[in-house]
C-alpha positions in Angstrom: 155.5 68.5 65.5 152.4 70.8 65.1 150.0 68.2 64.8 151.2 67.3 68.4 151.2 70.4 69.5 147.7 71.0 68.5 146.9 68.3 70.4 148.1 69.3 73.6 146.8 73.0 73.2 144.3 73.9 76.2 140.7 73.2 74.6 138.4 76.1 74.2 135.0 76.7 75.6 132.9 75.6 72.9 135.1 72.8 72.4 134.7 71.6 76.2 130.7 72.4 75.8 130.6 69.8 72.8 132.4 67.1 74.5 129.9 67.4 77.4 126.9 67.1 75.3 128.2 64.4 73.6 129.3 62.6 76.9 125.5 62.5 77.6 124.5 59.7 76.2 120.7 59.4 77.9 117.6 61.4 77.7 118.0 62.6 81.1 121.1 64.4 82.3 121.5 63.9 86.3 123.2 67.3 87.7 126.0 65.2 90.1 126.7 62.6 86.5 127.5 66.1 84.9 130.0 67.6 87.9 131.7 64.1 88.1 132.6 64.0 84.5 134.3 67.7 84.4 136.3 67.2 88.0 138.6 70.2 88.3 137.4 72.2 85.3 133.5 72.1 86.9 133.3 75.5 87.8 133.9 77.5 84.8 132.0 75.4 82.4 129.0 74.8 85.2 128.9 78.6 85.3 128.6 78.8 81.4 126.0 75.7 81.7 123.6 77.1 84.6 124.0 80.7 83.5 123.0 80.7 80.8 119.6 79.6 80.9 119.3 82.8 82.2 120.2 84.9 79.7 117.7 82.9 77.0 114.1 81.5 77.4 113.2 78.9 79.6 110.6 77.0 81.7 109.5 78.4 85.0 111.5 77.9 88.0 114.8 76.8 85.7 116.2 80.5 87.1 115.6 79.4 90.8 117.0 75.8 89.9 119.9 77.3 88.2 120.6 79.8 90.6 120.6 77.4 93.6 123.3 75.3 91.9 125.0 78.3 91.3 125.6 79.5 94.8 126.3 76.3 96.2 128.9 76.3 93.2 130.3 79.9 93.3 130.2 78.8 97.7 132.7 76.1 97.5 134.8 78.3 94.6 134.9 81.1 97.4 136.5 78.2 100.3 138.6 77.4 97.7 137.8 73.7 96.9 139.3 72.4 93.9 136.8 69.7 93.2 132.7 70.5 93.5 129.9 68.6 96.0 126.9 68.6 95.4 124.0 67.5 98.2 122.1 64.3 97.5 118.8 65.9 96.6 120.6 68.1 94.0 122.7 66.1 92.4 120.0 63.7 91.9 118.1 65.9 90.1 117.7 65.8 86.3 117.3 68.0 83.3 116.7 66.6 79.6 119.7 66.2 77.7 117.4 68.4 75.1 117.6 71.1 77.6 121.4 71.0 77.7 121.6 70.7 73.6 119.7 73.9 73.5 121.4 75.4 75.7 125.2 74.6 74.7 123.9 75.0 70.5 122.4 78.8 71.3 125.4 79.7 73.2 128.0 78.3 70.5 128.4 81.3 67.8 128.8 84.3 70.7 131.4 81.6 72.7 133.2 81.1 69.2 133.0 84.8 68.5 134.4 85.6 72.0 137.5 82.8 71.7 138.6 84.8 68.5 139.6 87.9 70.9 140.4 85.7 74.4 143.6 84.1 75.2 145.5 83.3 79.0 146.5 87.0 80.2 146.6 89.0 83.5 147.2 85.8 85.6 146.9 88.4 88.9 143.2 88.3 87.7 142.9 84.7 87.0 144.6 83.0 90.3 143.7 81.6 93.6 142.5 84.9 95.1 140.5 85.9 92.2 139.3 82.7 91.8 137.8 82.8 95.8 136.5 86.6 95.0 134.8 85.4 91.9 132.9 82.4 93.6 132.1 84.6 96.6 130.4 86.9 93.9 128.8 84.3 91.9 127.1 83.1 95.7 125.9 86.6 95.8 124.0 86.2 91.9 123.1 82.8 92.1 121.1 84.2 95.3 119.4 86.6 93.5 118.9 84.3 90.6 117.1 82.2 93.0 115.2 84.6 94.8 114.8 88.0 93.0 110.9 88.1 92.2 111.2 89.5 88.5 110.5 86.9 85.8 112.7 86.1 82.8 114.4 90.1 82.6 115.7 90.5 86.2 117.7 87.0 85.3 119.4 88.5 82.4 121.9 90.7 84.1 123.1 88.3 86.7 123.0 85.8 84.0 125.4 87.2 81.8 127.7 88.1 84.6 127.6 84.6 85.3 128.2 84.1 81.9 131.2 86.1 81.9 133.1 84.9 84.7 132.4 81.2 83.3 134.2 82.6 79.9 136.9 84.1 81.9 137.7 81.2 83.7 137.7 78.4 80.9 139.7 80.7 79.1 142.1 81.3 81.6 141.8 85.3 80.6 142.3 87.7 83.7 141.1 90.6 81.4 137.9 88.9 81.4 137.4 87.8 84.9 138.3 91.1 85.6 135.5 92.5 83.3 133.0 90.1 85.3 133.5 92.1 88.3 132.3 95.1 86.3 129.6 93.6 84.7 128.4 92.1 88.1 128.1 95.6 89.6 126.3 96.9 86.9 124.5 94.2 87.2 122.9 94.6 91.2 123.0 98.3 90.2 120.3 97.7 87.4 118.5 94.4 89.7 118.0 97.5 92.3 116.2 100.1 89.9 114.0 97.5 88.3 113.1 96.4 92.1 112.4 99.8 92.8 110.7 100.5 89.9 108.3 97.2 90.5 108.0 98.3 94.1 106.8 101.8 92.9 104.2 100.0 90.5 103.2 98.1 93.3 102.7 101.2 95.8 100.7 103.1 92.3 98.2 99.8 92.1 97.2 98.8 95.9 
């Protein structure tokens, strides 16, 4: 009777993150192959998966990538779509499946340290509503992921806010959702002072 239970428990992030690196059996990792195989549990584990190479050290123009996917992710979240689309000339596009070990092996301690403390509460905060204020926020950070013009630290705090409401929403934990508003704030709050601290530098030099 608790061996079947177990079974049928709700899998936990790090748990879905290892099934979809092992799912990927190639050396190449096509974006739409990766959003076909999660169907209706895309968006929180696509936030985890394209945030955070944001939050860790990457190639150049990963952050633009990444943040493009995002919004278009976070976009159809907001109309409330229950399965994702992707355009043609993104889902086509591929990523080693390296890439995706790297990223899914860094992340795996703090995710396992975080499911220690998370479980399915404040529902308010995880259901349809939040769900469309969450991917209308994530439009807004994928945005600047994609645009902002500060390398590597101006990713980080949009990142983890990514990051957070990814957690939240695999987890099913409203608390956490919740606390991804918070960090998202703090988040454009600390985007603007380093763009107006690169602006004054700017003004200083020329």
């Amino acid at each position: 009777m608790e061996e079947a239970a177990l079974d049928h428990r709700t899998p936990r992030t790090s748990e879905l993150l290892a099934a979809v690196l092992s799912a990927q059996e190639g050396e190449r990792v096509a974006v739409g192959d990766l959003v076909n195989a999660l169907r209706n549990r895309a968006f929180g584990i696509l936030f985890l998966i394209f945030g955070i190479p944001n939050c860790i050290p990457m190639p150049p123009g990963v952050p633009v990538i990444c943040g493009i996917i995002l919004a278009l992710i976070g976009l159809q979240m907001a109309m409330g779509r229950q399965e994702l689309w992707l355009p043609e000339v993104i889902a086509r596009r591929t990523f080693s499946r390296a890439m995706l070990d790297t990223i899914i092996t860094r992340s795996r301690p703090l995710i396992q340290r975080f499911e220690a403390i998370s479980r399915p509460r404040y529902e308010r905060f995880a259901g349809p509503t939040a769900r469309r204020l969450v991917g209308a926020t994530v439009v807004v950070l994928g945005l600047i992921l994609a645009f902002l013009p500060i390398p590597f630290l101006g990713n980080l705090p949009p990142g983890y806010a990514v990051c957070v409401f990814g957690l939240g929403l695999v987890e099913r934990d409203g608390l956490v959702i919740l606390a991804g508003f918070g960090v998202s704030v703090l988040a454009v709050l600390v985007l603007a002072l380093m763009s107006w601290a690169v602006w004054q530098g700017a003004i200083a030099i020329f």
